[in-house]
N, C-alpha and C positions, 0 to 999 in steps of 0.2 A: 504494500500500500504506500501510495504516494500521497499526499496529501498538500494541497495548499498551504502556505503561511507565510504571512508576512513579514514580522520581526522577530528577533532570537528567541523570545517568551513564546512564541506560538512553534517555533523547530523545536523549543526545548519539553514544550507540552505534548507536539506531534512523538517525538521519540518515547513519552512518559504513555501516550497508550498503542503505541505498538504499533508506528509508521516505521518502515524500511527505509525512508528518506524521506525528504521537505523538498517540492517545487515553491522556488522563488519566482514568483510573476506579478507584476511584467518584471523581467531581468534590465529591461532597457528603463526603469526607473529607477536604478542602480547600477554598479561598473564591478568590475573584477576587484578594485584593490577597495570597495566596500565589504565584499564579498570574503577577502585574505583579510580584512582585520575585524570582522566576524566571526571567521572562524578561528583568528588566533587565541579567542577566548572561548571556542564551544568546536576545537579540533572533532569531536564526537559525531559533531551534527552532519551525516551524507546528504548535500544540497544540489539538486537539480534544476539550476538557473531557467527557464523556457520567458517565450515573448521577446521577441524584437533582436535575438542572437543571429549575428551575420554568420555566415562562412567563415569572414575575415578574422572574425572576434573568439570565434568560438577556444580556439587554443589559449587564447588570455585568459577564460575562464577556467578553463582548467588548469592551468599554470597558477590561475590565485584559489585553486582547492576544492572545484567543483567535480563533484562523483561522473558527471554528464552533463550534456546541454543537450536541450529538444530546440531546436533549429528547423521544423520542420516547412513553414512557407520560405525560409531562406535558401530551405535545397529546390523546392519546386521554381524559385526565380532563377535559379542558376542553369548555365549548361549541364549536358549532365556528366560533363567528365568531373563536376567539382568534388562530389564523394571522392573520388578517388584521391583528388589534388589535397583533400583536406585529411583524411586520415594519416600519413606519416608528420603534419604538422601538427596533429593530437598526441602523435606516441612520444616524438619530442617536447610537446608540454610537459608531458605526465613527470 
């Protein structure tokens, strides 16, 4: 179960009844390095940023400590070679 939430009090309520992770949305109402000093205080919390993630962005998210990004109308705007272009610059996030 994923669950919606908005700030650390509702990821840290999500994780108290038995979410798997917290979607952060919109993520584009927020950035990566909100994201890395959120979790430098709740490392616990597995956060799945979705809403408004580029292709381009997605590896900054993960670079500032998100489990995944749902980027999903980001890949339907794309060519479709960009799955492919965008995975080895996720493995090098991680």
């Amino acid at each position: 179960m994923i669950p919606g939430a908005a700030t650390p009090t509702e990821w840290v309520r999500a994780l108290e009844w038995g979410a798997d992770a917290v979607k952060l949305f919109p993520a584009s109402a927020h950035s990566p390095a909100v994201l890395r000093d959120v979790l430098a205080a709740l490392p616990q919390v597995p956060v799945v940023p979705t809403g408004g993630i580029s292709i381009e962005a997605a590896p900054e998210w993960i670079a500032a400590g998100a489990l995944a990004c749902g980027i999903g109308s980001a890949l339907t705007a794309q060519d479709k070679g960009a799955v492919s272009r965008l995975l080895p610059r996720l493995a090098q996030a991680r």
